[in-house]
C-alpha positions in Angstrom: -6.7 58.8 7.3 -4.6 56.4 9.2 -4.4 52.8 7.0 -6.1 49.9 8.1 -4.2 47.6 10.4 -4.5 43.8 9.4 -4.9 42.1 13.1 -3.5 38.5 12.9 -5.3 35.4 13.8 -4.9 34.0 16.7 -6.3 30.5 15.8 -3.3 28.4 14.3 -4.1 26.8 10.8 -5.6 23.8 10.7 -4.4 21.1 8.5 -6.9 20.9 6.1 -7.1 25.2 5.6 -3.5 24.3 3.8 -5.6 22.6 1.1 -6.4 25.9 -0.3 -2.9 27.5 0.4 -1.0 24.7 -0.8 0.9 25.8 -3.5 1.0 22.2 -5.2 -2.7 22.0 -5.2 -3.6 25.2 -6.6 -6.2 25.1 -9.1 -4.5 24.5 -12.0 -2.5 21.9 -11.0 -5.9 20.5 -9.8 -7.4 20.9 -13.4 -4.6 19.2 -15.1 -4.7 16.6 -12.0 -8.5 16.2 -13.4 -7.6 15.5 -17.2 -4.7 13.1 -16.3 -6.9 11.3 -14.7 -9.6 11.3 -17.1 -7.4 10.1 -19.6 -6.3 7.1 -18.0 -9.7 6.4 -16.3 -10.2 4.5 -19.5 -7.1 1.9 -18.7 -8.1 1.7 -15.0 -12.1 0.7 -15.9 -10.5 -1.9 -18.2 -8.1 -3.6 -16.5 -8.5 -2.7 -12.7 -12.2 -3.6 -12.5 -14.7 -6.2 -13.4 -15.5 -5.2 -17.0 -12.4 -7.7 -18.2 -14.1 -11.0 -17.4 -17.3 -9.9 -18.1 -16.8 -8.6 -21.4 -14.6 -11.3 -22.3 -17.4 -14.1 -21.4 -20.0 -11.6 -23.2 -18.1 -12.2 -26.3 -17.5 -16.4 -26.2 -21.4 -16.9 -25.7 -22.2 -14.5 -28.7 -19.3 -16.4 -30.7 -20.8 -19.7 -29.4 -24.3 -18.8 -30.6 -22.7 -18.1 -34.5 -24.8 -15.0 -34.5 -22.0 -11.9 -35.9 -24.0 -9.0 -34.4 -26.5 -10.1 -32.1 -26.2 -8.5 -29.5 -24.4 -5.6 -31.2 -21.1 -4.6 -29.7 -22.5 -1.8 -28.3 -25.1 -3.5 -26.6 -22.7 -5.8 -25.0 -20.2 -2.9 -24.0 -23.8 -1.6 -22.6 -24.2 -4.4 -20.4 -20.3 -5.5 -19.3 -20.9 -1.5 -18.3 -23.6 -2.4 -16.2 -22.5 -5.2 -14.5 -19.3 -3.6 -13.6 -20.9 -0.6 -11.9 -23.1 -3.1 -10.1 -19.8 -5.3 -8.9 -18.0 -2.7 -8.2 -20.5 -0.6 -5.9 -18.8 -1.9 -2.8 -15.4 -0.5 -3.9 -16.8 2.5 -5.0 -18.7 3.4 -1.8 -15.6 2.6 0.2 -13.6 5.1 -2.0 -16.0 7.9 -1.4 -17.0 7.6 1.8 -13.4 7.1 3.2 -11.6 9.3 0.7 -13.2 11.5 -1.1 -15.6 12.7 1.2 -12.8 13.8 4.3 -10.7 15.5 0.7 -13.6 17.6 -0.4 -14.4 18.3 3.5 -11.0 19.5 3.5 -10.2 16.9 6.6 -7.4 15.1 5.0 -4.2 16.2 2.2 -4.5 14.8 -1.7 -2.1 12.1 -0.7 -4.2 10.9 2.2 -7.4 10.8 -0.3 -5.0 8.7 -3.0 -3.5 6.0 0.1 -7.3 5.4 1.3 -9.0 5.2 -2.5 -5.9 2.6 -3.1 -6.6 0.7 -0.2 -10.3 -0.9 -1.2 -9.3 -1.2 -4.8 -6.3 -2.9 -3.9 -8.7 -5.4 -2.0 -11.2 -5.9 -4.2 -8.3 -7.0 -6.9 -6.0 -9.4 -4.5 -9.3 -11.6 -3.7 -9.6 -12.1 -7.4 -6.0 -12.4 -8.0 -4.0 -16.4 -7.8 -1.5 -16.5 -5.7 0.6 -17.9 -8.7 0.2 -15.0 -10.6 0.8 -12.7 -7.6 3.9 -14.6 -7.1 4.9 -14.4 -11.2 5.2 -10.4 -10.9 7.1 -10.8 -7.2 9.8 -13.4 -8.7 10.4 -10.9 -11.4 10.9 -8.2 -9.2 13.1 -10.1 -6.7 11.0 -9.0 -3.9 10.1 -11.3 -1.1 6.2 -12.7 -1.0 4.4 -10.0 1.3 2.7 -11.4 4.7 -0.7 -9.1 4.5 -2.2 -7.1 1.4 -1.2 -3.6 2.5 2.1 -4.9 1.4 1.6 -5.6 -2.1 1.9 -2.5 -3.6 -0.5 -1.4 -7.3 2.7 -1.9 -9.5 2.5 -5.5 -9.0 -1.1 -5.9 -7.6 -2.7 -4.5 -10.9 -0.8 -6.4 -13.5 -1.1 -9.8 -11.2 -4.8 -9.1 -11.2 -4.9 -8.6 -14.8 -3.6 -12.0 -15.7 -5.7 -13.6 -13.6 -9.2 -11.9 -14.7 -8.1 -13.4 -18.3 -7.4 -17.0 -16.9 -10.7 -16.5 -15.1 -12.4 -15.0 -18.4 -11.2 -17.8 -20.7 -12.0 -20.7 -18.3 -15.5 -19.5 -18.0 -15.6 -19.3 -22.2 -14.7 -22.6 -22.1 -17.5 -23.6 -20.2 -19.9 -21.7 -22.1 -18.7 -23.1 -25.7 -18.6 -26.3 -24.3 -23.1 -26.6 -24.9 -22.7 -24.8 -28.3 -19.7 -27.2 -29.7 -21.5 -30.3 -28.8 -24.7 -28.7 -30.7 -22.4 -27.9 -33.7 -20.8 -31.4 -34.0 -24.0 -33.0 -33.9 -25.8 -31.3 -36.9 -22.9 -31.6 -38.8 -22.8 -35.0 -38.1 -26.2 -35.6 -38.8 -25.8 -33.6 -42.3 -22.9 -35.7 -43.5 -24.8 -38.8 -42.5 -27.6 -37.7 -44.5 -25.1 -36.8 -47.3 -27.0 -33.0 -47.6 -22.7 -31.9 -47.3 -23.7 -28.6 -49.2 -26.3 -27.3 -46.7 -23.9 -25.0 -44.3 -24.4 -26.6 -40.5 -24.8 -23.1 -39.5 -27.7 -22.8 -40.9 -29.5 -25.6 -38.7 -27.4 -25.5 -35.7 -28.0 -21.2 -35.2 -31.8 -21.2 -34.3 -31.3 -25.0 -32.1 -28.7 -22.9 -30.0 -30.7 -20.2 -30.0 -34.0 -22.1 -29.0 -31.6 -24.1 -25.8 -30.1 -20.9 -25.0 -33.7 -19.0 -24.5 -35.4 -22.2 -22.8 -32.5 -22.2 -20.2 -32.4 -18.6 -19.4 -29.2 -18.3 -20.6 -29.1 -15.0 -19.6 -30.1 -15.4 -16.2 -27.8 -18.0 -15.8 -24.7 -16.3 -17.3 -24.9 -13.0 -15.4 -25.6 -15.0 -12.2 -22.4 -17.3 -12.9 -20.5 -14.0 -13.3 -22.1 -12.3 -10.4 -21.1 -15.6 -8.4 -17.8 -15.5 -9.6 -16.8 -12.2 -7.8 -18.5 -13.4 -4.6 
C-alpha cells in the first residue's frame, strides 16, 4: 500500500495562525508568562492604579476618628478594593476590548496585545500625574519633556504617577484630619479648663467624632470626594 501523500495548502498563513506556531509563545513559555505576571500583579494593583490614594485617605479618617480597629484593616483593604475596581472599569474595558480580545482571537501578536493594554493605562496615570513630577523623573533621565503622552514611556510614567497619587493621598488626609484635630483640641481644652487633667481626651472626643462623622455622612462624602478626585 502506497503511503499517504501530504498535499500542501494552498492558502498562505495568516498572521495570527503563527500564534500557535510561534516558537516563543509555546505553551510553556505562556505558563511561566502567566506566573510572572501574577506575581507582580500585586506591585502593578498598588502602585499603577487607584487603590494608593484611596487606601491612604482610608487610613487618615480611621486615624482621625482614634478608633485602632474600626473598620478592621481588612475591611478597609475590602473597600480601597472596591473602589479601585469601580475607578478603574474604564481602563479595564479598554484593555480587553482592544487587547485582549484581538490576542485571544488570534488577530494580533503578544507584543501587539502588550503596546495596546499600555496605551489606556498609560492614560489613565498621566491625567493624574503633575507635570512637576513628570518633569522630576525626565530631568533625571536627561531626556527632553515629550510633546504628546504616547511619548512618555511606563519607566518614567509609572514612578511619576506614583509620587503624585501620594501628594494627592496626603493632601486629601490633611483635609480630612483637619475636622477631627479641631474636635481634639477643644475637649482637651475644655478638660484642662475644668482641671479634670487625668480624664484621657480620648475618651470624650472618640464618640463626639464619631456622632459628627455619622450625622454628615461621612462616608458618603469621602468616597464621593475620592470618586471626584479621579474625574
Amino acid at each position: 500500500m502506497a503511503p499517504a501523500i501530504a498535499l500542501a495548502d494552498p492558502t498562505p498563513p495568516s498572521p495570527a495562525s503563527g500564534l500557535l506556531t510561534d516558537p516563543g509563545l509555546s505553551p510553556q513559555l505562556k505558563i511561566l508568562a502567566l506566573l510572572t505576571l501574577l506575581s507582580v500583579l500585586p506591585a502593578i494593583v498598588l502602585t499603577m492604579t487607584s487603590f494608593t490614594r484611596v487606601i491612604i485617605v482610608l487610613g487618615f479618617v480611621r486615624s482621625g476618628i482614634g478608633a485602632q480597629q474600626s473598620p478592621p484593616t481588612q475591611v478597609l483593604v475590602g473597600i480601597a478594593m472596591f473602589l479601585t475596581l469601580f475607578t478603574m472599569a474604564p481602563v479595564t474595558t479598554a484593555i480587553a476590548r482592544d487587547a485582549w480580545e484581538p490576542y485571544n482571537a488570534g488577530r494580533i501578536t503578544a507584543e501587539q496585545a502588550l503596546e495596546r493594554a499600555t496605551t489606556p493605562l498609560r492614560s489613565f496615570m498621566l491625567r493624574q500625574t503633575r507635570e512637576a513630577d513628570l518633569a522630576l523623573f525626565y530631568e533625571a533621565t536627561r531626556q527632553p519633556l515629550p510633546r504628546t503622552e504616547e511619548e512618555v514611556p511606563l519607566r518614567i510614567a509609572a514612578p511619576a504617577f506614583v509620587v503624585s497619587e501620594l501628594t494627592t493621598a496626603f493632601q486629601m488626609g490633611v483635609m480630612v484630619l483637619l475636622p477631627f484635630l479641631v474636635i481634639d483640641l477643644v475637649v482637651s481644652s475644655l478638660l484642662m479648663s475644668m482641671g479634670m487633667m487625668m480624664v484621657p481626651p480620648s475618651t470624650l472626643s472618640l464618640p463626639i467624632k464619631l456622632l459628627l462623622f455619622v450625622v454628615s455622612d461621612g462616608w458618603h462624602l469621602l468616597v464621593g470626594s475620592l470618586l471626584r478626585s479621579f474625574a
